[in-house]
N, C-alpha and C positions, 0 to 999 in steps of 0.2 A: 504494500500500500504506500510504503512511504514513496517507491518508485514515480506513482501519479499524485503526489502531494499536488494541490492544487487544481489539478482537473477536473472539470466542471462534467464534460461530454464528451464520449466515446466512440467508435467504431467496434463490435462484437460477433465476433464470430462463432457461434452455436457447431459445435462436433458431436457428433457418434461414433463410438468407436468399440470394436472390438477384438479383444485379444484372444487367440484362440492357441493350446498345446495340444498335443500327442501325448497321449496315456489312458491312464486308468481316468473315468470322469468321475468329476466330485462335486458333492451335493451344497445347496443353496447357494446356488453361484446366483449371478446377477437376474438373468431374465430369463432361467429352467431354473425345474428342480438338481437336475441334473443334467451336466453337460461337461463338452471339452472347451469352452471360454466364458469371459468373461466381458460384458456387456457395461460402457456409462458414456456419459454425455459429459463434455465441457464446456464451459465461454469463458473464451479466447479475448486477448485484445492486441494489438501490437504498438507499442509508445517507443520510441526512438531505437529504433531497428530488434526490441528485444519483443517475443511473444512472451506475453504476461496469462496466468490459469486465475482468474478471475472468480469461477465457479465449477464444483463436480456436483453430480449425479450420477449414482450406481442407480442402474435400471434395473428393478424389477420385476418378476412374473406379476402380466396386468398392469403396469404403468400403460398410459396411452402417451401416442409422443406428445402431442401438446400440454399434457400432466409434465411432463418432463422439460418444456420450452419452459414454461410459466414458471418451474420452478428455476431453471435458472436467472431468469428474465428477474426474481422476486427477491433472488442471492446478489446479482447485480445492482438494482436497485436503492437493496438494504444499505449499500456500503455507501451511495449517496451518488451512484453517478445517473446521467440521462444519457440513453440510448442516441446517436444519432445515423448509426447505420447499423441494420443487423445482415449474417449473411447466413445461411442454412444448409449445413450438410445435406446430400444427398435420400438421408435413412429421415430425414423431419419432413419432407414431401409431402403433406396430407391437406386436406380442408380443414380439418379444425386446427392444424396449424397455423395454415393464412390466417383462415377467421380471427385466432386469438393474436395473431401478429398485427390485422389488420385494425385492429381497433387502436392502436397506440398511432402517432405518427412517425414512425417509424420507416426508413426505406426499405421496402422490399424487391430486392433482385435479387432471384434465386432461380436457377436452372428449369425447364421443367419439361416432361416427357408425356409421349402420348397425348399429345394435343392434335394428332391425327391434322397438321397442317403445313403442306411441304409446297410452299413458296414466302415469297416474301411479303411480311405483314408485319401491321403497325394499327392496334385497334381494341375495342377491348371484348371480353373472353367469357363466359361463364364455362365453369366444371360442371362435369356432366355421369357425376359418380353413381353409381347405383345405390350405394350404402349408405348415401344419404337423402331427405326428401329435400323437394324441390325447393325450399322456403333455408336448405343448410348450404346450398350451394354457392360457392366463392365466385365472385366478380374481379377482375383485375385487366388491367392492361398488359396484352402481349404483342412483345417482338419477338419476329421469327426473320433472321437474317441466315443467308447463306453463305457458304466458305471452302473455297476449293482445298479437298484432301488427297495424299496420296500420291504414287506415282502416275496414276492414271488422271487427274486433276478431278473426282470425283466431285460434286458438288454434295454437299451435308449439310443439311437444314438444324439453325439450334433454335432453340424455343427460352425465353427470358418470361417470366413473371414479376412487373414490378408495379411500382404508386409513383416514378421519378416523369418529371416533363423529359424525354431524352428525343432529340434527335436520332 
């Protein structure tokens, strides 16, 4: 803490992470009863070129991931800082994560998949999840820009969900 004496507002970056061995599995691990790893969440920050562990979360059998945003987001908070950018591992992907990201002002750009939209767009989005009803469903604006891969100059469509004005 003493690192960010002063610091008012942050950039945070939300991880999932899991460590997995070879052996015999052993019981009450993070998110089984039993299992060969072990399952938690971090936020991250980075203040003059050093990455700072801000907050854990050992995940749970039954945590949902947004139980698990919130709680970091609450660890964060507690110590006095304001969010001004968050960013979200791959494994936090969900609607009740926007949802509950979404109500902060907060930047959201975070990766996203299976938006079934393979040209280039600039516009905004509803999810279209089965698991949830209609009235749960996330609104955001998405860019979908494309980018030549490969030796073959492939083009590959990426998909961005965010709340930022961007060009």
């Amino acid at each position: 803490m003493e690192t960010l004496k002063g610091v008012k507002e942050i950039d945070l970056s939300i991880d999932w992470t899991t460590k997995t061995w070879y052996g015999r599995p052993v019981g009450g691990l993070g998110s089984s009863e039993e299992g060969n790893s072990w399952n938690y969440a971090t936020a991250t920050t980075k203040f003059n070129g050093k990455v700072l562990l801000l907050a854990f979360v050992t995940l749970v059998k039954g945590m949902t991931k947004d139980e698990v945003v919130k709680a970091l987001v609450e660890q964060v908070v507690a110590m006095g800082f304001k969010v001004r950018l968050m960013t979200l591992d791959a494994g936090f992907y969900a609607i009740d994560v926007l949802n509950f990201v979404s109500q902060f002002k907060y930047v959201i750009a975070v990766p996203v998949g299976d938006v079934k939209v393979y040209q280039e767009f600039d516009g905004e989005y509803e999810t279209n999840s089965k698991r949830h009803r209609r009235d749960e469903q996330v609104k955001f604006r998405l860019l979908v820009y494309g980018r030549e891969k490969g030796k073959r100059k492939t083009l590959v469509y990426f998909a961005r969900a965010t709340n930022l004005d961007l060009s």
